[in-house]
C-alpha positions as CSV (number, residue, x, y, z in Angstrom):
1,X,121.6,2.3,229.7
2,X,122.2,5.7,229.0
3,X,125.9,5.1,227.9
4,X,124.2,3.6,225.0
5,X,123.8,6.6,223.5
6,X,127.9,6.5,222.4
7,X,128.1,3.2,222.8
8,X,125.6,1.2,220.6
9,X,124.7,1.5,216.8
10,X,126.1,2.0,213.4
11,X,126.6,6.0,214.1
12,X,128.7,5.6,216.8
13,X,131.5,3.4,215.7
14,X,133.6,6.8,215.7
15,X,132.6,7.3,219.2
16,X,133.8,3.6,219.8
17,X,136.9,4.0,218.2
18,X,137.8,6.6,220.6
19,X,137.1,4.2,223.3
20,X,139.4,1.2,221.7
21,X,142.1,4.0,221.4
22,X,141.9,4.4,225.3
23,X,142.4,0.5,225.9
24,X,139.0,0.0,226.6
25,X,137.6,-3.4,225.3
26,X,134.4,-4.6,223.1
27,X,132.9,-6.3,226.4
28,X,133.9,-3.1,228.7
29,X,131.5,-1.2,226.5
30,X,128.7,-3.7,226.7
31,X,128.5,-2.7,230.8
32,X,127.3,0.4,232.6
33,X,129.7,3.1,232.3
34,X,130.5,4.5,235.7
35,X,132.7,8.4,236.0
36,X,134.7,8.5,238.8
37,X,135.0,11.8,240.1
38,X,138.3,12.6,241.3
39,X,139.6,15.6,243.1
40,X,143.2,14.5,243.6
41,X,145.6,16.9,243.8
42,X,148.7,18.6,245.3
43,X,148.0,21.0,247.1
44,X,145.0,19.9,249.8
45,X,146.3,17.6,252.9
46,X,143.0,16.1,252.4
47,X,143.1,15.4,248.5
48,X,146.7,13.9,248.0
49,X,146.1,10.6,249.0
50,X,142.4,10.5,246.8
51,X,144.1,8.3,244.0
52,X,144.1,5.7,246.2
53,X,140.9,6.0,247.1
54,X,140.0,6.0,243.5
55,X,142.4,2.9,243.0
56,X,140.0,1.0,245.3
57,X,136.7,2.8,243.8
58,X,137.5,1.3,240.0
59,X,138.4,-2.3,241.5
60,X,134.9,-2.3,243.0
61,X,133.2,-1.1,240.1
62,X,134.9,-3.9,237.9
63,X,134.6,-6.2,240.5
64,X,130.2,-5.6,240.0
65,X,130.2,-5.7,236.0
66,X,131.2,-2.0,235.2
67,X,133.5,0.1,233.4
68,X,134.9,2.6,235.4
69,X,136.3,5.9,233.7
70,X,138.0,8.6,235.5
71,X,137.9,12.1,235.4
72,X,139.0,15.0,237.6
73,X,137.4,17.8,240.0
74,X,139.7,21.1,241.1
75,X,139.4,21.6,244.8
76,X,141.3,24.3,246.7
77,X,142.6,24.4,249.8
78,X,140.0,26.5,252.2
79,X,143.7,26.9,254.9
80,X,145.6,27.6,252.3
81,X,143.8,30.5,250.9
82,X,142.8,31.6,254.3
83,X,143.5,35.3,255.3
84,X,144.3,36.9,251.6
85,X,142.7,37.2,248.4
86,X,142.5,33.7,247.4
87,X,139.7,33.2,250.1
88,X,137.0,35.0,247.6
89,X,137.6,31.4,245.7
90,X,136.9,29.0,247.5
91,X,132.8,29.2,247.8
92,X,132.7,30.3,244.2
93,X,134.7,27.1,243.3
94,X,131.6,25.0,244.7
95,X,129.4,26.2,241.5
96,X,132.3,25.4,239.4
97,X,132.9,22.1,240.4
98,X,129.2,21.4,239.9
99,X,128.9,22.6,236.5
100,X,132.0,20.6,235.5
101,X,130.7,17.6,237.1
102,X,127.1,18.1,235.1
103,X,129.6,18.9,232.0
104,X,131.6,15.7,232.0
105,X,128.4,13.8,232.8
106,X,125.9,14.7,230.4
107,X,128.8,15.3,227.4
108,X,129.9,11.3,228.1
109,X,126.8,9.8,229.3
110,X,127.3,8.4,232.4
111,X,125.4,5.8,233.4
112,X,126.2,6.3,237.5
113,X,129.0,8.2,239.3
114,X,131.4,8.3,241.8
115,X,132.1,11.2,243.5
116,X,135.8,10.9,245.4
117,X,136.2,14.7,247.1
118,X,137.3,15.3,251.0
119,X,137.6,18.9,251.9
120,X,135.2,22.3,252.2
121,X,134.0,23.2,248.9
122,X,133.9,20.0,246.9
123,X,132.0,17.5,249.0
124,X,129.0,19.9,248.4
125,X,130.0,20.9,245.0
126,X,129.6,17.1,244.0
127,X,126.6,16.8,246.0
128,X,124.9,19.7,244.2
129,X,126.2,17.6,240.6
130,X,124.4,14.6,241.8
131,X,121.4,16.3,243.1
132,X,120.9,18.4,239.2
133,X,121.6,15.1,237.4
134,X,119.6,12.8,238.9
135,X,121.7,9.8,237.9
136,X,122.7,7.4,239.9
137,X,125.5,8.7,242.7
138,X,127.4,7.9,245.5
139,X,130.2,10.0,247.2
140,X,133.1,8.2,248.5
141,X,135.4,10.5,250.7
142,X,138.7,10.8,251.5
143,X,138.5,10.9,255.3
144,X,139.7,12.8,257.6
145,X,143.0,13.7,259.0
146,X,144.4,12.6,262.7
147,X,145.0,15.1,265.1
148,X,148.6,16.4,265.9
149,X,150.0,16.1,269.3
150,X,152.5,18.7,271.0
151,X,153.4,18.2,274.9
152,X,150.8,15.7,275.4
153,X,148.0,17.6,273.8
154,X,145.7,16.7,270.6
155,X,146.5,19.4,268.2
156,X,144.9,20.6,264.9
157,X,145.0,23.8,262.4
158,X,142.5,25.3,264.4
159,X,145.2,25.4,267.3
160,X,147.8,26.8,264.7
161,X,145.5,29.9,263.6
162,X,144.8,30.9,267.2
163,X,148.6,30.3,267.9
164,X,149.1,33.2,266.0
165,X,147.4,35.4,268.2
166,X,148.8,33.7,271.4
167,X,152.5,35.0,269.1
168,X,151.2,38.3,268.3
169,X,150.3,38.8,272.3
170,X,153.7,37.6,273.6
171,X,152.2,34.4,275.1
172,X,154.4,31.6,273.3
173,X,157.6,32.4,271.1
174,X,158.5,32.0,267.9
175,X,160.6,28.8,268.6
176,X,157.4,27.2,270.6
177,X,155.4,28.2,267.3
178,X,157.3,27.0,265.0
179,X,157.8,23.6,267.1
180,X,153.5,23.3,266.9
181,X,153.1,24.3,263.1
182,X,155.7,20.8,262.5
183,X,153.2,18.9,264.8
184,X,149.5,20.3,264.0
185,X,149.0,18.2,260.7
186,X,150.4,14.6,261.1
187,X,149.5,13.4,257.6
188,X,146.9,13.0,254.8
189,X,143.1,13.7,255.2
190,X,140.6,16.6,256.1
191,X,141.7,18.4,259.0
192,X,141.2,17.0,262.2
193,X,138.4,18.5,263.8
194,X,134.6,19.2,263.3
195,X,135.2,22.1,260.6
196,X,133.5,22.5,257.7
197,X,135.2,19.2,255.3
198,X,134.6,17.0,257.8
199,X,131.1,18.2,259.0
200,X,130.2,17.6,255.1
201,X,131.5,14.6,254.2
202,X,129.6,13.1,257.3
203,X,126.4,15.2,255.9
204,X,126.8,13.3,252.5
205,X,126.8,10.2,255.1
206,X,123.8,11.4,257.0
207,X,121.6,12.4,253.8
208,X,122.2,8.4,252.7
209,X,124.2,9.4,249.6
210,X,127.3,7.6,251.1
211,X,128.2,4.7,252.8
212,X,128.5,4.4,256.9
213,X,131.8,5.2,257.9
214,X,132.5,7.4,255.2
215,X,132.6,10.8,257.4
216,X,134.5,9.3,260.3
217,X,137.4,6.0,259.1
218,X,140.5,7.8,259.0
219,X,141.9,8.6,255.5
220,X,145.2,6.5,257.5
221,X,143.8,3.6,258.2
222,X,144.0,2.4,254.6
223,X,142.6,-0.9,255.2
224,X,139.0,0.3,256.3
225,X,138.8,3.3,253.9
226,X,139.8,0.8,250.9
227,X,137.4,-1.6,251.5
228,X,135.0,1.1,252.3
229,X,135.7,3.1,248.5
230,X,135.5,-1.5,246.9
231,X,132.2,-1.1,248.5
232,X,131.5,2.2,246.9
233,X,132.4,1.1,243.4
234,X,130.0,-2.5,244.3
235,X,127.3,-0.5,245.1
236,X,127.2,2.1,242.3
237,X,126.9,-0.3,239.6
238,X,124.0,-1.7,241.6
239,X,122.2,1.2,242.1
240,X,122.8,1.6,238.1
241,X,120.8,-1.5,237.6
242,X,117.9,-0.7,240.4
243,X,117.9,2.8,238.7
244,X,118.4,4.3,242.4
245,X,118.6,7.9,241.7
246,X,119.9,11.0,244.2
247,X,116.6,12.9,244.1
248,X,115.5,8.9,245.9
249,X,117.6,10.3,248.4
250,X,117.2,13.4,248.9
251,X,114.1,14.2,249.8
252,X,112.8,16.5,252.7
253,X,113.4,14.1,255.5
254,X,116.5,13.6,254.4
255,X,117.5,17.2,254.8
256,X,116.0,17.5,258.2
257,X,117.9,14.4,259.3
258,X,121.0,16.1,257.9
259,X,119.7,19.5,260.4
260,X,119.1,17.2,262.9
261,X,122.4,15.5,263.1
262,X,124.3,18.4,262.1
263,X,122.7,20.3,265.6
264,X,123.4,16.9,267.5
265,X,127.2,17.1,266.5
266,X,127.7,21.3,266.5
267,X,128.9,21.3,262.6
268,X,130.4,24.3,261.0
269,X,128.1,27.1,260.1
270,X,128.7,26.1,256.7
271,X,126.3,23.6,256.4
272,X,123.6,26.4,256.3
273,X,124.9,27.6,253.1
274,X,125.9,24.0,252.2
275,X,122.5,22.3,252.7
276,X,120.2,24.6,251.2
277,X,122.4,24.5,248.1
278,X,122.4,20.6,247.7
279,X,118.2,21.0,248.7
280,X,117.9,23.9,245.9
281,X,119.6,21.1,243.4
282,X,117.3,18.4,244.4
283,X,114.2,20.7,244.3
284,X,113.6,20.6,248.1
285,X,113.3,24.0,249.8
286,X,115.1,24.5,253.2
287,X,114.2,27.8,254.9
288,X,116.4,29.4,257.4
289,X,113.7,28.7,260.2
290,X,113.1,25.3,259.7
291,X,117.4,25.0,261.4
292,X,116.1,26.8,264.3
293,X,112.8,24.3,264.8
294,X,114.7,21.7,264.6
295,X,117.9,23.4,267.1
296,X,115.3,23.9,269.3
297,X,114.3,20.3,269.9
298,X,117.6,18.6,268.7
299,X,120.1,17.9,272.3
300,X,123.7,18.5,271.2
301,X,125.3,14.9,272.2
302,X,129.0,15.5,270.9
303,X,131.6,18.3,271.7
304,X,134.4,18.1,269.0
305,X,136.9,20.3,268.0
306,X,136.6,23.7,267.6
307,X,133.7,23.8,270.4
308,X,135.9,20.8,272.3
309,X,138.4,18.8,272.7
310,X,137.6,15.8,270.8
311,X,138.9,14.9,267.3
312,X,137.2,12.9,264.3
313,X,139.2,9.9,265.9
314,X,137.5,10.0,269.2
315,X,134.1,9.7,267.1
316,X,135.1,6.8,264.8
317,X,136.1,5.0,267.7
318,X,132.4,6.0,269.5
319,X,131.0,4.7,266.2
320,X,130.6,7.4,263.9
321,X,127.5,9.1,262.4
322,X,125.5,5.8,262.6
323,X,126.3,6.1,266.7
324,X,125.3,9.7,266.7
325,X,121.6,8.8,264.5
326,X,120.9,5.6,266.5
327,X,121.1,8.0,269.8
328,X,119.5,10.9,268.1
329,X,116.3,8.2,267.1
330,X,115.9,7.2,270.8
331,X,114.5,11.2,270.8
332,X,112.5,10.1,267.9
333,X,114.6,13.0,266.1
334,X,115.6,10.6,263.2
335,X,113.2,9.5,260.3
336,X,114.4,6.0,260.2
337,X,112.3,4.6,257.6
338,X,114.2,7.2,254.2
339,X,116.7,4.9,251.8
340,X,120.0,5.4,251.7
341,X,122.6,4.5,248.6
342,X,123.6,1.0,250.6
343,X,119.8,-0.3,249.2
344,X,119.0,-0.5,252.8
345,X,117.1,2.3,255.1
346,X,118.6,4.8,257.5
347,X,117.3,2.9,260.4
348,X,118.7,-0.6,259.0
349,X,121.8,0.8,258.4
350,X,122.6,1.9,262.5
351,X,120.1,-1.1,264.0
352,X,123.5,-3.0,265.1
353,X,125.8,0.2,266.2
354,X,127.0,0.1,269.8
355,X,128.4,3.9,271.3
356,X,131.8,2.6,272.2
357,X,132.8,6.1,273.3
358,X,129.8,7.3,275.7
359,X,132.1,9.9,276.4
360,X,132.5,11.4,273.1
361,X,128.8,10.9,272.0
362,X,126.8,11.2,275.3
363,X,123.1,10.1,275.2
364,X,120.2,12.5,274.2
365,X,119.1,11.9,278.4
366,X,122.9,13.7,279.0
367,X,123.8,16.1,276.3
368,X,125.9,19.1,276.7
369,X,123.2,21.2,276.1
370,X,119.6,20.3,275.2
371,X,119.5,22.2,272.2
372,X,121.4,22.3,269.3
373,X,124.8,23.6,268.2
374,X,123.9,26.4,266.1
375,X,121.4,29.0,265.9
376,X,119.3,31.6,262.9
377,X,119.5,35.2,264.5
378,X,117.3,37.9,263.4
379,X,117.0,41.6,264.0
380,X,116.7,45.1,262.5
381,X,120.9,44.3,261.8
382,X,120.1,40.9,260.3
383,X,116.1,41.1,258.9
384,X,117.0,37.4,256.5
385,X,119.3,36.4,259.4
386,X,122.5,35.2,260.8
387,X,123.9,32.7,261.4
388,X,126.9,31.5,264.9
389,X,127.3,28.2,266.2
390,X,126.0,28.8,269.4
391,X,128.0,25.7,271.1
392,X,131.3,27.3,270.3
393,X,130.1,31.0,271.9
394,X,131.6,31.5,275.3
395,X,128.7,31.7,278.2
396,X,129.6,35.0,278.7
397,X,129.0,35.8,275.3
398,X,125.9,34.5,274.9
399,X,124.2,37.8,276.1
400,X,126.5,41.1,274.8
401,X,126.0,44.3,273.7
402,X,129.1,46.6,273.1
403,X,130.0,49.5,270.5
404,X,130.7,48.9,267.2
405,X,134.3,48.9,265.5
406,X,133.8,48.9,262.1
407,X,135.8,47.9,258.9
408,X,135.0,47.7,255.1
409,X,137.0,44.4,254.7
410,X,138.6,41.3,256.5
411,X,142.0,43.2,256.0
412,X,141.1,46.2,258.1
413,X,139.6,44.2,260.9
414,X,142.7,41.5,261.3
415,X,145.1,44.6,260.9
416,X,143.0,46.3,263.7
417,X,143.0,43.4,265.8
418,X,146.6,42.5,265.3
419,X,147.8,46.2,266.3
420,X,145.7,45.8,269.2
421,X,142.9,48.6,268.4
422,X,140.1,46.2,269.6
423,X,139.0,46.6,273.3
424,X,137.2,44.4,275.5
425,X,133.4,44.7,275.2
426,X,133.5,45.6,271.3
427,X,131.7,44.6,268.6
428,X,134.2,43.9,265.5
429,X,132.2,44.2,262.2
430,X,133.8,43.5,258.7
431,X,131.1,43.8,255.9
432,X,130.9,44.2,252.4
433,X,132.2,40.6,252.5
434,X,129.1,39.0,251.6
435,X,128.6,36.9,248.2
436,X,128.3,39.8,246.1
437,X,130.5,42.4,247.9
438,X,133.6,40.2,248.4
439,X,132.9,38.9,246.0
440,X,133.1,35.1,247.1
441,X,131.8,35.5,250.5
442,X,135.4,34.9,252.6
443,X,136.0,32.5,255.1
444,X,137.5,34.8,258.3
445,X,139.4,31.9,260.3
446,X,142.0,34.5,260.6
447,X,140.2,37.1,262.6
448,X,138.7,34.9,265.2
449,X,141.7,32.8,266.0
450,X,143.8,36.0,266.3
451,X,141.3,36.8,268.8
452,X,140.8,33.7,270.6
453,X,144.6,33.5,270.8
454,X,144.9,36.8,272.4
455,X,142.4,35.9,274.9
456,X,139.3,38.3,273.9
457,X,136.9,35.6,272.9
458,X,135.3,36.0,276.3
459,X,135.1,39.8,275.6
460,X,135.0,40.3,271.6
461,X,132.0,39.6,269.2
462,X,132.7,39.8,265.2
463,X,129.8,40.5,262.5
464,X,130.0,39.9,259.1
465,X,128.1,39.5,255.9
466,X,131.1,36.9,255.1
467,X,131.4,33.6,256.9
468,X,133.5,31.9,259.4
469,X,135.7,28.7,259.1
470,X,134.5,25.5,260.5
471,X,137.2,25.8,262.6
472,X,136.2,28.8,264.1
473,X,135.0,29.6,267.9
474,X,133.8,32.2,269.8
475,X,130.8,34.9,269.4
476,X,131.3,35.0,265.9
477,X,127.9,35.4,263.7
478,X,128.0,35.4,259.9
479,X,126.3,35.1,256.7
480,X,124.4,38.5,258.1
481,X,121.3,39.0,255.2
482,X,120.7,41.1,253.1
483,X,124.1,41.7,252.7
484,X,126.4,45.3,252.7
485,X,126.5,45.0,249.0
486,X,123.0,44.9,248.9
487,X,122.2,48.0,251.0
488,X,121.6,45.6,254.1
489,X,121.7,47.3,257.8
490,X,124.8,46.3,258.3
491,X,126.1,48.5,255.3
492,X,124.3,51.4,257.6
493,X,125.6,50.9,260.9
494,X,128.6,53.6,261.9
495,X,131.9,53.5,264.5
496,X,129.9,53.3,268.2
497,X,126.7,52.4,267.5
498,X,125.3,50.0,270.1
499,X,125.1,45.9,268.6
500,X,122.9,44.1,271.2
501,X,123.1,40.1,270.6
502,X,121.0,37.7,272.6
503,X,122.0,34.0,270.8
504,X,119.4,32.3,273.4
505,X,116.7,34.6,272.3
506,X,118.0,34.3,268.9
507,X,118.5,38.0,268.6
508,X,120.9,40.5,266.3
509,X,120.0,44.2,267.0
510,X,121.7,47.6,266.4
511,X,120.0,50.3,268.6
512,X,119.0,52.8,266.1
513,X,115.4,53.8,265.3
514,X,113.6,52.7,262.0
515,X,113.6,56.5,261.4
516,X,117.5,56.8,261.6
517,X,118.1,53.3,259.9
518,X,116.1,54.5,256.8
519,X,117.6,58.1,257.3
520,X,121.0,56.3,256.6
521,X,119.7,54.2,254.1
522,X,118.7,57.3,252.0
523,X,122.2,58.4,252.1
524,X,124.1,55.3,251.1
525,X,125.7,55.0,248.3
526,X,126.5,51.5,246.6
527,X,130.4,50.7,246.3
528,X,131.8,49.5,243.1
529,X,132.5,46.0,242.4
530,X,135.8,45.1,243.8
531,X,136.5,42.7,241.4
532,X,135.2,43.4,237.4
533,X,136.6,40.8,235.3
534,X,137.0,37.2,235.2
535,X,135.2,34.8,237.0
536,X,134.6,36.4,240.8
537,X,132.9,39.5,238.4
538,X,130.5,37.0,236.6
539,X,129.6,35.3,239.7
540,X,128.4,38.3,241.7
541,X,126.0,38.9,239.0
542,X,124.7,36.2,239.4
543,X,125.0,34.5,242.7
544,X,122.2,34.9,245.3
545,X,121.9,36.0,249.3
546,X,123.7,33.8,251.7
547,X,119.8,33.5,253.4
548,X,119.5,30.9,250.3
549,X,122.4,28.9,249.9
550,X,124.5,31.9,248.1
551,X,123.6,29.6,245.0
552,X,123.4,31.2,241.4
553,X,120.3,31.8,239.6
């Protein structure tokens, strides 16, 4: 066991000493020693209730013959930190949490982990850990939140970010407002709809690193998600002994299964700096195209919030992710035949699911559309690409061109938008957001609720070098490569100039000659760093385009 290495021989009875003065027992430190990963804390709905989970998790891992030992992961809250500076944290916190996973590890000698995160940031921030360290790993999530209810309706934080521009445009009151923000978040978990947390934690179920039902059960219905996180800590300490390793896991079909499903289900546009990452980790590459080859031949089969009504809910009682594969594999879509971290294969594991929801996950002979939920745009704005979840894009925004109304950060566009400067027909574009130029790439929830609330979704397309929240909908296309930062097109583009997008063609253009493009280039002029100490001013040295996972090299 690799434990053994503080464990076992004369020169480490200091090390065991430290040990006894913890409580921990002579015959503890004969098992595998097993870190539980926990990213508890106080301030994310979806984290408070994680000790819990990690209750369960240790109970399992004793219950198999190991010694669990806990340790803890930061994780910040990606609504929280939405609309203001704090948003330049949250990506950047994903290379933290990953180094201080592989710190923890390799300083203690783990012999297997389990990884306990629920919302944006972490679940692929552990991922990454697992993928670099190659030991045995398993993620056990928190689950996800129910959806509110207010007069009648499912409700979620997506609603309550658009209810602000449905304030701002006189089409509720204050009172009415104030009545949905006590009723949009009912109780522990990650929030309610398809956003980023939630499409993530069912990608860590999808890529076999975690166990079935561990992106859908309910972080409320304690019963299933306890037994679920006894089975987690079970299976860890047997994976220890079978020496079942992530990079087992992860491999290449693994990833595409993840694209596949992902496309099925419309997840957040995320995943496509998410996925990448985790690939990069595990030494798999995962160009940009290889999501639109697989959109292009993947039926999308569910319709959850933000793109529909549906909730997280509605797809654990359909049957979850192993539902949405075993439908997905009638295509053959699915590679069936991969292993997963429950010792069985990713075919095994869905063989007895029934779809007890045809409703919520239709067939692939009756999807909502036949191709997949989001799409890789290219063009003389976006020559590495783009990326928009096409299945959340209005039809009549499918197709637009419109002038330009441009804005050197996320504050100038919401106060724009909010003081009603935008018009129908334009073409909102905040830049020098990017990875480097934030730095931290922001999330822009803000902006495109405020315009869905005020009704322009139908009318409106925003462009950015930054990215958009999980939760977001309408003809909003991000991660825009290279970035502003970098001298990118979108750095060159100026008030009025025509933005043509066709998302079925897969098309980002601004109609300017190469000749004028490169006449602007020659005058640009790079902005200084925004940020030029601490930790934003070493990442932006270091991290890398959006086009690759924004990972750091």
């Amino acid at each position: 066991m690799i434990s053994d290495e503080v464990k076992k021989g004369s020169t480490r009875a200091a090390h065991r000493s430290l040990f006894y003065a913890m409580g921990y027992s002579p015959e503890d430190l004969t098992k595998p020693l097993i870190g539980i990963v926990n990213a508890q804390n106080e301030i994310i709905p979806g984290h408070m209730h994680l000790d819990q989970v990690a209750e369960a998790v240790k109970y399992g891992v004793y219950a198999a013959g190991g010694t669990p030992a806990e340790f803890p992961a930061i994780g910040i809250c990606d609504g929280i930190a939405m609309g203001h500076e704090g948003m330049k944290y949250p990506l950047p916190s994903r290379e933290l949490i990953a180094d201080s996973i592989e710190a923890m590890a390799v300083g203690h000698k783990f012999d297997g982990l389990v990884l306990i995160p629920n919302c944006d940031k972490i679940v692929p921030g552990m991922l990454m850990a697992a993928a670099r360290l190659n030991i045995p790993a398993i993620v056990m999530s928190g689950g996800p939140m129910m959806a509110g209810r207010y007069q009648g309706q499912d409700i979620s934080v997506s609603t309550m970010f658009e209810a602000a521009g449905k304030f701002e445009s006189g089409q509720i009151s204050g009172e009415e407002l104030h009545d949905m923000e006590l009723s949009a978040c009912p109780g522990c978990g990650s929030c309610a709809g398809m956003f980023t947390a939630n499409t993530m934690n069912c990608m860590s179920e999808v890529l076999g690193m975690a166990l079935p039902g561990n992106g859908t059960v309910p972080a409320v219905n304690f019963g299933a998600r306890r037994m679920l996180a006894k089975q987690a800590g079970k299976r860890i300490v047997e994976m220890v002994k079978a020496d079942v390793k992530p990079r087992d896991i992860l491999t290449h079909k693994a990833f595409e299964n993840a694209i596949t499903v992902d496309m099925g289900i419309g997840g957040s546009t995320n995943t496509v700096l998410h996925l990448p990452a985790i690939a990069y980790e595990a030494g798999v590459e995962l160009p940009l195209d290889l999501f639109n080859e697989i959109a292009q031949k993947t039926p999308y089969i569910t319709k959850l919030s933000p793109g529909g009504t549906h909730h997280i809910q509605d797809l654990f009682e359909a049957g979850g992710m192993q539902v949405v594969m075993k439908e997905l594999s009638a295509k053959n879509l699915i590679h069936t035949d991969i292993p997963t971290v429950t010792g069985k294969t990713v075919g095994e594991n869905f063989a007895k699911t029934k779809n007890s929801r045809p409703d919520v996950v239709h067939s692939v002979n009756n999807p909502y559309r036949p191709t997949g939920g989001l799409a890789i745009l290219r063009g003389n704005l976006a020559p590495d690409g783009a990326v928009v979840k096409e299945s959340a894009v209005d039809e009549a925004m499918l197709k637009h061109t419109g002038p330009a109304r441009v804005f050197d950060s996320e504050d100038e566009g919401i106060a724009a938008i909010v003081d009603k400067k935008i018009n129908k027909g334009d073409v909102v574009i905040i830049r020098y957001e990017g990875p480097k130029g934030g730095p931290g790439m922001r999330e822009m929830l803000n902006p495109t609720s405020v315009i869905v609330g005020m009704g322009l979704d139908k009318d409106v397309a925003l462009l950015t070098d930054g990215r958009f929240s999980g939760a977001s909908r309408g003809a909003a296309i991000g991660h825009i490569s290279p970035e502003s930062a970098e001298g990118g097109p979108l750095a060159l583009v100026e008030e009025g100039d025509i933005i043509e997008i066709d998302i079925p063609a897969r098309k980002l253009n601004v109609r300017l000659t190469d000749e004028e493009l490169a006449s602007r280039r020659a005058k640009w002029v790079r902005p200084a760093p925004r940020v030029t100490t601490g930790y934003l001013a070493r990442y932006a040295k270091l991290v890398t385009s959006a086009s690759t996972g924004a990972v750091l090299k």
